[in-house]
BAKOL-295834 format. One record per residue (C-alpha): x, y, z; residue in three letters. Coordinates in nm, 4 decimals. Layout:
<recs>
(rec (X,Y,Z),"ala")
...
</recs>
This chain:
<recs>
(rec (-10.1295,-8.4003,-10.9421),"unk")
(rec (-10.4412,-8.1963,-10.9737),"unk")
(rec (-10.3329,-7.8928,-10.7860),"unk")
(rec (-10.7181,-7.6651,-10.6156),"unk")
(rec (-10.5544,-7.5404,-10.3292),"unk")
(rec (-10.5439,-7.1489,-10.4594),"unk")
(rec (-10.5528,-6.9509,-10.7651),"unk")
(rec (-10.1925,-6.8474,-10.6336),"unk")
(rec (-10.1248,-7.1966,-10.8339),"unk")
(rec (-10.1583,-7.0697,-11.1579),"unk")
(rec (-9.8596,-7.1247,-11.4272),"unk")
(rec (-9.7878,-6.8426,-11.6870),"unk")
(rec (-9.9368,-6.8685,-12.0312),"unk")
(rec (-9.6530,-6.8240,-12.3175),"unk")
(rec (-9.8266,-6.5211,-12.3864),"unk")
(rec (-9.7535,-6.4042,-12.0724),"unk")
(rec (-9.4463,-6.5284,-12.0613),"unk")
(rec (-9.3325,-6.3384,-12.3622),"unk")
(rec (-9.4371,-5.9848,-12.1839),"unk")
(rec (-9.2405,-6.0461,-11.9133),"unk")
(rec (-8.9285,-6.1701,-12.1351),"unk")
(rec (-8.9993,-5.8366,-12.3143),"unk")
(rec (-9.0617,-5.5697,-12.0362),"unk")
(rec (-8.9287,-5.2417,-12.0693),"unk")
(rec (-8.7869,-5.1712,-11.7166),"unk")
(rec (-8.6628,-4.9354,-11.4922),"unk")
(rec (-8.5510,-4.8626,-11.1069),"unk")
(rec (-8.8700,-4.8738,-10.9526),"unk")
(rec (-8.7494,-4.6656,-10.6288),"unk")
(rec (-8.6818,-4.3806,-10.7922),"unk")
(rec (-8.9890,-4.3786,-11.0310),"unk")
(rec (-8.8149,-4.4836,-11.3480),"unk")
(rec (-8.9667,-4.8121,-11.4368),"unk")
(rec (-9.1926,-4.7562,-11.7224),"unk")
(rec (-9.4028,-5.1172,-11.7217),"unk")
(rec (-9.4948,-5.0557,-11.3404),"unk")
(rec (-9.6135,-4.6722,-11.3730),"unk")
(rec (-9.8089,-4.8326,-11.6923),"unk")
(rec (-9.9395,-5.0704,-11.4666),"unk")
(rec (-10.0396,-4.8568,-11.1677),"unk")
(rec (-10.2104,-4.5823,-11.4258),"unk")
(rec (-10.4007,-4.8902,-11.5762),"unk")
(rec (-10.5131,-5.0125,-11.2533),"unk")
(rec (-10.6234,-4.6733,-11.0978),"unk")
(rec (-10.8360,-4.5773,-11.3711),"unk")
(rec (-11.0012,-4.9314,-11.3741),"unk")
(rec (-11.0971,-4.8511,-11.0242),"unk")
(rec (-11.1655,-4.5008,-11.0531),"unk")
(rec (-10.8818,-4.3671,-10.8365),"unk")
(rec (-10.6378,-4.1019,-10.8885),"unk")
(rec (-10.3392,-4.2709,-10.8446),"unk")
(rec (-10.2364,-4.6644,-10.7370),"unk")
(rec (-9.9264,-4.8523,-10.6149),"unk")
(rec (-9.7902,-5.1986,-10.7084),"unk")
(rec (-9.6641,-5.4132,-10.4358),"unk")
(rec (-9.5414,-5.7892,-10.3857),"unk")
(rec (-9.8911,-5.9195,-10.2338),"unk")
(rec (-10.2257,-5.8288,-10.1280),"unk")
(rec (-10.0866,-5.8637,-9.7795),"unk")
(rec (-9.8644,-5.5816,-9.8268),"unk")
(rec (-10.1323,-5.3693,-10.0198),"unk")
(rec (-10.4101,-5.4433,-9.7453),"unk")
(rec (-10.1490,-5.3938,-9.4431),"unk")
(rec (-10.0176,-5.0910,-9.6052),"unk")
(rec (-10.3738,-4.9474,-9.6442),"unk")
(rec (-10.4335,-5.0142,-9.3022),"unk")
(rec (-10.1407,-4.8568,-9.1857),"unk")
(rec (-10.1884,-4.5361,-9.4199),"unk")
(rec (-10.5232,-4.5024,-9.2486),"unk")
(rec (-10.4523,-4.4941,-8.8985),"unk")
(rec (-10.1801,-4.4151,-8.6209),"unk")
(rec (-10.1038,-4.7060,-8.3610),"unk")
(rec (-10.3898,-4.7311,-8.1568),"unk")
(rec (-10.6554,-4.6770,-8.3340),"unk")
(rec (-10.9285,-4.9510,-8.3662),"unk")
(rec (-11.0369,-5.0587,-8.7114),"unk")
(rec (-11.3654,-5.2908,-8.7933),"unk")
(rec (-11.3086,-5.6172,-8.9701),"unk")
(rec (-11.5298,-5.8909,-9.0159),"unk")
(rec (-11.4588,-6.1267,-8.7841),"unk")
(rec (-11.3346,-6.4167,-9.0403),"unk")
(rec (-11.1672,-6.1014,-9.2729),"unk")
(rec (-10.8379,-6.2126,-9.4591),"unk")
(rec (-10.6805,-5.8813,-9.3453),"unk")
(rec (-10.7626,-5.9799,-9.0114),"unk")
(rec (-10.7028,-6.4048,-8.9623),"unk")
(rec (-10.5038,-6.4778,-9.2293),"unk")
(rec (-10.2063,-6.2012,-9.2693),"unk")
(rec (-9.9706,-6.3026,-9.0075),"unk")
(rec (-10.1186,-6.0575,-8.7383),"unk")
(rec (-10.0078,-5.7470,-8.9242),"unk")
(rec (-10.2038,-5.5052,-8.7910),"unk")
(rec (-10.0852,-5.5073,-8.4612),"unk")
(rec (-9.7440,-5.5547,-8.5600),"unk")
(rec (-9.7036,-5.3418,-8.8303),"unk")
(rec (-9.9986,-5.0943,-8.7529),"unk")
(rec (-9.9850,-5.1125,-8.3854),"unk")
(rec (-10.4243,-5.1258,-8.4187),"unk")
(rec (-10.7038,-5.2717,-8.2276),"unk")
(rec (-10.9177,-5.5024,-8.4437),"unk")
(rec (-11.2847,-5.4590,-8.3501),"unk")
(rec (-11.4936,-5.7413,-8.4970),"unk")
(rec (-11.8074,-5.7514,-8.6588),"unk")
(rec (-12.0459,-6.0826,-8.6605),"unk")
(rec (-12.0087,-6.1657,-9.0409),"unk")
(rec (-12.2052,-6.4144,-9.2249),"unk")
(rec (-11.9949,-6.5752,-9.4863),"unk")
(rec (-11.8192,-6.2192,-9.4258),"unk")
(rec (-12.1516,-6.0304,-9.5039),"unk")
(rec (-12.2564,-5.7888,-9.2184),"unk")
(rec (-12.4761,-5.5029,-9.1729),"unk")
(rec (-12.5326,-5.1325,-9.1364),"unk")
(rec (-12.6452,-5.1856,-8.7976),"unk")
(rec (-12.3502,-5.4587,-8.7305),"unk")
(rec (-12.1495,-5.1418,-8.7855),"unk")
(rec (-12.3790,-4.8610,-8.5718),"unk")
(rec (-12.3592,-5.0920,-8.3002),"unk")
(rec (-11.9770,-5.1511,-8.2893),"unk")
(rec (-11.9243,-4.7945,-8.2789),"unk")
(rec (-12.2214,-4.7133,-8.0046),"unk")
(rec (-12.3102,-4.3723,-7.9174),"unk")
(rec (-12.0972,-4.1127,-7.7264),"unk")
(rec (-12.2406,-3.9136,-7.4635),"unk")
(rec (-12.0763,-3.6186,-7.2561),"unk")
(rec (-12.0627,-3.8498,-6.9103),"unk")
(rec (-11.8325,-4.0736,-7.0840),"unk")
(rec (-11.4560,-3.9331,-7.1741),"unk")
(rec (-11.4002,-3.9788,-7.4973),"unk")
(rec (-11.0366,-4.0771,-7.4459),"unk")
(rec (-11.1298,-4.3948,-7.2950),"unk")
(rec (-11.2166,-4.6067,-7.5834),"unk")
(rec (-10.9512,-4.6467,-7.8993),"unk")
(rec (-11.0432,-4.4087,-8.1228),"unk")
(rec (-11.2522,-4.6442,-8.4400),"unk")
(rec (-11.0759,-4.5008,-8.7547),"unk")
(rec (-11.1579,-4.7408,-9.0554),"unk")
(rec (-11.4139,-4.9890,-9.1885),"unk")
(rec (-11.2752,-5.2554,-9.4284),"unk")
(rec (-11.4401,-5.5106,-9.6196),"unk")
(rec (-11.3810,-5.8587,-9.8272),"unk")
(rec (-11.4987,-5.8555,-10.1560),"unk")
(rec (-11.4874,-6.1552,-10.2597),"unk")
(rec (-11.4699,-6.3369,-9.9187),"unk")
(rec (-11.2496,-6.6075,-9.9316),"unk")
(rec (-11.3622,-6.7604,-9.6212),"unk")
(rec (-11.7330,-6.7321,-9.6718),"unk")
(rec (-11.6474,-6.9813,-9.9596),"unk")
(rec (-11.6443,-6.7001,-10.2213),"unk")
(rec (-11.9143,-6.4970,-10.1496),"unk")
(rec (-12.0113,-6.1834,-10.3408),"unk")
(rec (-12.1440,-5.8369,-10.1345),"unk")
(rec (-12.4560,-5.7678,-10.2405),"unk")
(rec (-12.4151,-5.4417,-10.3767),"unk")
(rec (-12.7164,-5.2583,-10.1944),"unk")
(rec (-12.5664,-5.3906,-9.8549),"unk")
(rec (-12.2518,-5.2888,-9.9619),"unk")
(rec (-12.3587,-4.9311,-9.9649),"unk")
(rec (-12.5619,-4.9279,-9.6890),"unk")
(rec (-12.2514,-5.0270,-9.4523),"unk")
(rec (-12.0667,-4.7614,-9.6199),"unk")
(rec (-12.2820,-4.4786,-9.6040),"unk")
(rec (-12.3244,-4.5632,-9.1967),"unk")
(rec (-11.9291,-4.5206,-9.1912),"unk")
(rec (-11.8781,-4.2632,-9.3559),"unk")
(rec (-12.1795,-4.1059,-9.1955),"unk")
(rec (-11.9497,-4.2017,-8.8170),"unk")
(rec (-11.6609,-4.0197,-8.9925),"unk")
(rec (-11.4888,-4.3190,-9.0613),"unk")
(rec (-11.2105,-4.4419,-9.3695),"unk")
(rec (-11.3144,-4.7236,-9.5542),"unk")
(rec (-11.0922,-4.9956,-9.6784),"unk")
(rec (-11.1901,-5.2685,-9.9705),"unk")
(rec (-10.9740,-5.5907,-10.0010),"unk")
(rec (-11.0600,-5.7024,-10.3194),"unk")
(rec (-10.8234,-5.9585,-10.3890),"unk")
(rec (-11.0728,-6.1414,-10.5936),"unk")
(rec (-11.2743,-5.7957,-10.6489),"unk")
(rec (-11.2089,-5.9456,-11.0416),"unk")
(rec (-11.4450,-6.2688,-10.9867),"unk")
(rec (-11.7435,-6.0284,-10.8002),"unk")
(rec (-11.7665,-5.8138,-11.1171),"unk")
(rec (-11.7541,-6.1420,-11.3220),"unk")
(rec (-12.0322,-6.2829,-11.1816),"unk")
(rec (-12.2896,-5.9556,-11.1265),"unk")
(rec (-12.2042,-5.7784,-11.4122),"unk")
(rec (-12.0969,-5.4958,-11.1830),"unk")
(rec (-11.7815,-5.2767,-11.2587),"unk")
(rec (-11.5106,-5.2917,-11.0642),"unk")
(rec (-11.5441,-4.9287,-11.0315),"unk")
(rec (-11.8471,-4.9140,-10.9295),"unk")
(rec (-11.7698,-5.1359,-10.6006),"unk")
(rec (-11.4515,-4.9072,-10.5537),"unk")
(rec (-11.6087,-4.5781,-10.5686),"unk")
(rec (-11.7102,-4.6575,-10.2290),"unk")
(rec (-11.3965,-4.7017,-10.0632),"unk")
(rec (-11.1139,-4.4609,-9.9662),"unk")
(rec (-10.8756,-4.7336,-10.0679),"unk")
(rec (-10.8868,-5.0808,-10.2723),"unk")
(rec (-10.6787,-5.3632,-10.2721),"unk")
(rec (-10.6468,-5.6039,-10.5702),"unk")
(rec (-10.4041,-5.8689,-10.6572),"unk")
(rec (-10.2795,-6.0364,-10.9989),"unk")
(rec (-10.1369,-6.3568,-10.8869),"unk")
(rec (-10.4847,-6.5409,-10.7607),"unk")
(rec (-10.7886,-6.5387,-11.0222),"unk")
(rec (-10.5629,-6.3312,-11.2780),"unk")
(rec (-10.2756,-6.5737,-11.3058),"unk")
(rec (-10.0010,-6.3823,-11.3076),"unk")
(rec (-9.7198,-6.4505,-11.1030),"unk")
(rec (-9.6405,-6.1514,-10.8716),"unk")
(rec (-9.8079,-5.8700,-10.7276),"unk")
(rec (-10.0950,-5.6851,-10.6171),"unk")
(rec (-10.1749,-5.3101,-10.6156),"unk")
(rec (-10.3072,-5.0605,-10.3562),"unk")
(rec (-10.5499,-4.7489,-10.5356),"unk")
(rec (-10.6847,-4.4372,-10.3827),"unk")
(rec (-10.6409,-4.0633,-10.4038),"unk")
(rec (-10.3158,-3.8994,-10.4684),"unk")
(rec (-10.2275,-3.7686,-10.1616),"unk")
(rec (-10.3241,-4.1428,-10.0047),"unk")
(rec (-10.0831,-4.3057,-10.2390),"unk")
(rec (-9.8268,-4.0791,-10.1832),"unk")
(rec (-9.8848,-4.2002,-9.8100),"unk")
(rec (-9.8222,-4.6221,-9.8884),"unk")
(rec (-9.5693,-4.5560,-10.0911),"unk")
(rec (-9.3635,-4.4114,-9.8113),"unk")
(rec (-9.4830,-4.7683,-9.5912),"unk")
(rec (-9.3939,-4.9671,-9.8843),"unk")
(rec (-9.0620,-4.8501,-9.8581),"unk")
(rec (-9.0548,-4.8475,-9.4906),"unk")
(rec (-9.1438,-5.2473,-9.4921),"unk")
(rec (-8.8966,-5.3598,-9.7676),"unk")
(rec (-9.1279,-5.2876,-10.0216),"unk")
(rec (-8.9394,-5.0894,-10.2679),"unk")
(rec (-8.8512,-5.2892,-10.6410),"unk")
(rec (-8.6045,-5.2227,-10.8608),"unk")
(rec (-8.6487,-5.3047,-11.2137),"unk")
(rec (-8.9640,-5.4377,-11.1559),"unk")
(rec (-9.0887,-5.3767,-11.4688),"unk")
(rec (-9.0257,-5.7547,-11.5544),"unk")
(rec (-9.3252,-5.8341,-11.2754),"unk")
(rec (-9.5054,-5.5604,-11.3479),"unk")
(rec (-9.5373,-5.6858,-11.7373),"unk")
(rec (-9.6972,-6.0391,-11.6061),"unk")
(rec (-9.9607,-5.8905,-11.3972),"unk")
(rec (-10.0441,-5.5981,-11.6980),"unk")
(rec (-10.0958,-5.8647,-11.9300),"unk")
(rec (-10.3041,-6.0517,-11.6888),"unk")
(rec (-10.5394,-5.7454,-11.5807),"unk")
(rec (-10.5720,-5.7115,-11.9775),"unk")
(rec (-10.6520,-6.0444,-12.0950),"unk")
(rec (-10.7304,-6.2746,-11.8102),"unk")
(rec (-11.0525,-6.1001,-11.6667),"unk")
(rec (-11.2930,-6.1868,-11.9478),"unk")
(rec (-11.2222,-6.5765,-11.9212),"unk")
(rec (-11.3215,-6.5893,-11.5043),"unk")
(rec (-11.6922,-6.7156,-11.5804),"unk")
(rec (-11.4974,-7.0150,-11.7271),"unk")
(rec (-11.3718,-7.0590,-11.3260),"unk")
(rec (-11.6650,-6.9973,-11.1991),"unk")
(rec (-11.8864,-7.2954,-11.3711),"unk")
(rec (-11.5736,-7.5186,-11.3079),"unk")
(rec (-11.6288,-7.4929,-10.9372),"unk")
(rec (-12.0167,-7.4930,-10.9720),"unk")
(rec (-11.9560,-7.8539,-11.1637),"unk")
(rec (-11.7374,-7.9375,-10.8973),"unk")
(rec (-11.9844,-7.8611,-10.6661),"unk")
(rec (-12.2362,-8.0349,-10.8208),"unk")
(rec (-12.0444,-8.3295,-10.8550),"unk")
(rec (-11.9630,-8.4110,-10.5030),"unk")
(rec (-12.2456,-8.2144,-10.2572),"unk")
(rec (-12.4394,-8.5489,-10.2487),"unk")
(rec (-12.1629,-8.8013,-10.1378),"unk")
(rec (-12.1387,-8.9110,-9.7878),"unk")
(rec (-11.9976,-8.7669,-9.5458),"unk")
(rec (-11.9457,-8.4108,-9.7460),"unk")
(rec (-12.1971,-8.1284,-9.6450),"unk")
(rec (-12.2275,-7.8548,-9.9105),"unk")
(rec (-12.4632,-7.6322,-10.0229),"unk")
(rec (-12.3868,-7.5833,-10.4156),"unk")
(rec (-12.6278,-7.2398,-10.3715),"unk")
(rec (-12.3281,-7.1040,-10.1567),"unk")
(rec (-12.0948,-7.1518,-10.4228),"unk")
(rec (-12.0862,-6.8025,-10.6011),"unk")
(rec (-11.7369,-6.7421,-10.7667),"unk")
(rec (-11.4371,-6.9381,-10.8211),"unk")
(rec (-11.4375,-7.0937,-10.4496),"unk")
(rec (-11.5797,-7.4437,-10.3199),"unk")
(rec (-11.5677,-7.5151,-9.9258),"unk")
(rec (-11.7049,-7.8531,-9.8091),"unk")
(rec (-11.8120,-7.9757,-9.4677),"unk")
(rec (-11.6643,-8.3684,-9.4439),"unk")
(rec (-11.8419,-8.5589,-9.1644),"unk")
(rec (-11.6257,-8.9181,-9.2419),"unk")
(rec (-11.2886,-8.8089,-9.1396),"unk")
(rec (-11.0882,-8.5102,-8.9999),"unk")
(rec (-11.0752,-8.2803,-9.2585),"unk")
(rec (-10.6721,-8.3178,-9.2305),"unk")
(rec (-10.6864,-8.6562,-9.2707),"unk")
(rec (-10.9140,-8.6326,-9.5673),"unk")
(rec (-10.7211,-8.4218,-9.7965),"unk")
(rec (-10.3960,-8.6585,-9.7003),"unk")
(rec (-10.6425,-8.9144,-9.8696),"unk")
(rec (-10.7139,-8.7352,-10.1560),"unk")
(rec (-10.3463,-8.6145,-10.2111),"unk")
(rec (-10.2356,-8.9515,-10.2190),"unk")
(rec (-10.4406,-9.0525,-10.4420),"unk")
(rec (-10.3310,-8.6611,-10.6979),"unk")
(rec (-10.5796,-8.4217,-10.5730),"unk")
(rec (-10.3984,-8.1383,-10.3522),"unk")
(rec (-10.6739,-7.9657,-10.1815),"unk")
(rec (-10.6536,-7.7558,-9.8209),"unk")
(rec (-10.7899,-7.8384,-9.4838),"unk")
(rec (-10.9778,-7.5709,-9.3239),"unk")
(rec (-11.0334,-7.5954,-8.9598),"unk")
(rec (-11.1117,-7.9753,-8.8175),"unk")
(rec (-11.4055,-8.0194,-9.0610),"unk")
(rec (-11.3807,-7.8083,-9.3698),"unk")
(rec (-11.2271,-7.8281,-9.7058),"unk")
(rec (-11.1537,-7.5394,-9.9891),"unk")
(rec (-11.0866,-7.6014,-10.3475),"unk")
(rec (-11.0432,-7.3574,-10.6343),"unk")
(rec (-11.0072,-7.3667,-10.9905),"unk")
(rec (-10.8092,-7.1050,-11.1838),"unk")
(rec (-10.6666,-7.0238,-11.5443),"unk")
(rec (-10.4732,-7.3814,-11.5867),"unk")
(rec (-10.7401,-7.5834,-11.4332),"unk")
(rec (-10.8866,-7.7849,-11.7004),"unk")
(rec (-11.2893,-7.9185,-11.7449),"unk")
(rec (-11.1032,-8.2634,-11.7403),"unk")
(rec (-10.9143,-8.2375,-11.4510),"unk")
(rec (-11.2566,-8.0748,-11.2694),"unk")
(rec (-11.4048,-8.4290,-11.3376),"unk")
(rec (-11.1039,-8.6210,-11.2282),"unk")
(rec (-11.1183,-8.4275,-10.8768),"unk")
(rec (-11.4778,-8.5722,-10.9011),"unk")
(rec (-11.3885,-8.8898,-10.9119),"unk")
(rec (-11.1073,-8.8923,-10.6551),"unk")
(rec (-11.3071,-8.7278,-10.4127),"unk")
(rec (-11.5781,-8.9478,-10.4525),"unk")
(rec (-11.3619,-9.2521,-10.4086),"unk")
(rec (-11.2276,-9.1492,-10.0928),"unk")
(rec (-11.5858,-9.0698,-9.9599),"unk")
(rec (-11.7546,-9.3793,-10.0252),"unk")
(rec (-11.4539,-9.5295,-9.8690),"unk")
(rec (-11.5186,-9.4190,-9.5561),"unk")
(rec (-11.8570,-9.3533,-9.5575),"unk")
(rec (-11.9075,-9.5629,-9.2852),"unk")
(rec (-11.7154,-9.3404,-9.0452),"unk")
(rec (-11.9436,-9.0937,-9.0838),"unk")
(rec (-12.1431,-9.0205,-8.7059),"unk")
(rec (-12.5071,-8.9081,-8.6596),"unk")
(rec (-12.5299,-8.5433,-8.5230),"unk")
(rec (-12.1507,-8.4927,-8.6675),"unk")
(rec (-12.2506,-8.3181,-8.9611),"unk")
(rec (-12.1494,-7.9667,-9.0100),"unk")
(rec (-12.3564,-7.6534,-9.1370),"unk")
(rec (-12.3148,-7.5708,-9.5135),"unk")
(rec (-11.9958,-7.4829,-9.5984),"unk")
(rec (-11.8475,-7.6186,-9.2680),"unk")
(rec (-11.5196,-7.4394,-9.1811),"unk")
(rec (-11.5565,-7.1206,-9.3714),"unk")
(rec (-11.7247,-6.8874,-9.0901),"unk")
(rec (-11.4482,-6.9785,-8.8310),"unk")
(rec (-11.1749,-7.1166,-8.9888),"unk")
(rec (-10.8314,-7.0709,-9.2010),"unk")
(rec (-10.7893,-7.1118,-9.5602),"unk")
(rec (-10.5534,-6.9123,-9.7485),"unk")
</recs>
């Protein structure tokens, strides 16, 4: 079985097996594991932050952010097809108790004025206790369900400088933060050093098999760490963990461009089939979503599974597929084939006036 349905996927290397089997550890609770302070220093300096926690998932690091941020009832701005917001169990209003306010994202790409206009103008006539009170901003960076898609870095600022400009916290998921800087050239830091906060997780493009960590000031850290704890969140010797995902933020980054052309030669390989709709411009990092026209998309990837391609649906029409660290050149040309043999089998199912914009599915639809 040819397994592209995440980067979550990913097997340990032996290398990285033999830090973990190795790791110096400690009880994490009460600050004595050695491998995750490592970690977290490592981390927070990569991202130019005084201080950073590690936690079980980027769920838990974005929903702890969140909740560090703001008091229940408060609104925060997402894009409107944000992970944070779809595709995390709805844990900001359980956990946070906020009000999402949505923006109109384009592949989860919106603007400075998207923002000014979400957060109007006040005037005197109006009480201000009316409306909930808009106390963060956060952005996707990559965005998984624009198919990948990097912020351009000028936009980037732009939205950021209008928040903070409105008083506002801002908030960077950057689960796959890793594949943006792969692919521009840009530091990591340098996309951080515009947020109050930053997400990033070891167990998608980085391989490793637990774990993502939460970085900001000090005094902000200080803050999760008490919601870590409060939501189950606190490790014990977690040093064992911690060792996978310090190896992988070590040695795994510099091989991502190797993902990357995989899922541009998977792109490449299939956008002209019938029945798939795909744009291979759109395909930026390490993600590939596909329109299919011939079939359900549910029934689709049933076909290809059954004949060893394991792919996800995404909404009624769309497909995502993702290569990562164990994901071979071979096995990229395999998924070629497969997917090409169920589409000219049912090419003729395809309808006229059926077919879905470029990457159909990923503006308004799940994929984890």
């Amino acid at each position: 079985m040819i397994d592209l349905r995440s980067d979550t996927c990913s097997q340990p290397t032996d290398a990285m097996r033999k830090a973990i089997a190795s790791a110096v550890v400690g009880d994490d609770v009460y600050g004595d594991d050695p491998t995750v302070k490592e970690l977290e220093r490592e981390v927070a300096d990569l991202l130019g932050k005084e201080d950073a926690v590690y936690m079980v998932t980027g769920t838990m690091t974005n929903q702890v952010g969140i909740r560090a941020h703001t008091e229940p009832g408060d609104a925060v701005l997402f894009d409107q097809n944000a992970h944070v917001y779809l595709l995390e169990g709805g844990a900001p209003a359980a956990f946070s108790g906020v009000l999402p306010r949505l923006l109109p994202g384009v592949r989860g790409i919106f603007t400075a004025n998207d923002v000014s206009a979400a957060l109007g103008v006040s005037h005197r006539f109006f009480p201000s206790t009316i409306p909930a009170p808009v106390q963060l901003l956060c952005l996707e960076n990559t965005h998984n369900i624009g198919g990948g898609k990097i912020w351009p870095i000028e936009q980037l600022e732009a939205v950021c400088a209008v928040a903070r400009a409105r008083g506002l916290a801002l908030h960077l998921d950057g689960a796959r933060l890793w594949h943006a800087s792969a692919a521009t050239g840009i530091p990591e830091k340098e996309y951080a050093r515009h947020f109050d906060s930053v997400s990033v997780c070891f167990s998608k493009g980085l391989g490793a098999p637990v774990g993502s960590a939460l970085a900001g000031s000090r005094e902000f850290i200080s803050r999760a760490r008490r919601f870590k704890q409060q939501i189950g969140g606190g490790f014990r010797q977690a040093g064992i963990i911690a060792a996978g995902a310090l190896h992988a933020l070590r040695h795994h980054r510099d091989r991502l461009l190797e993902d990357h052309e995989h899922a541009k030669l998977l792109a490449n390989g299939i956008a002209g089939l019938p029945g798939i709709n795909l744009d291979v411009s759109s395909v930026e990092t390490n993600i590939v979503r596909f329109g299919v026209t011939s079939l359900p998309a549910s029934d689709f990837v049933e076909r290809l599974y059954e004949k060893g391609l394991y792919v996800l649906p995404s909404g009624t029409d769309g497909v995502r597929a993702i290569p990562y660290l164990n994901i071979t050149r071979k096995q990229i040309g395999e998924a070629i084939d497969i997917i090409s043999a169920v589409a000219e089998a049912h090419s003729g199912s395809a309808q006229d006036g059926q077919a879905s914009a470029a990457m159909s599915g990923s503006d308004r639809a799940a994929g984890y």
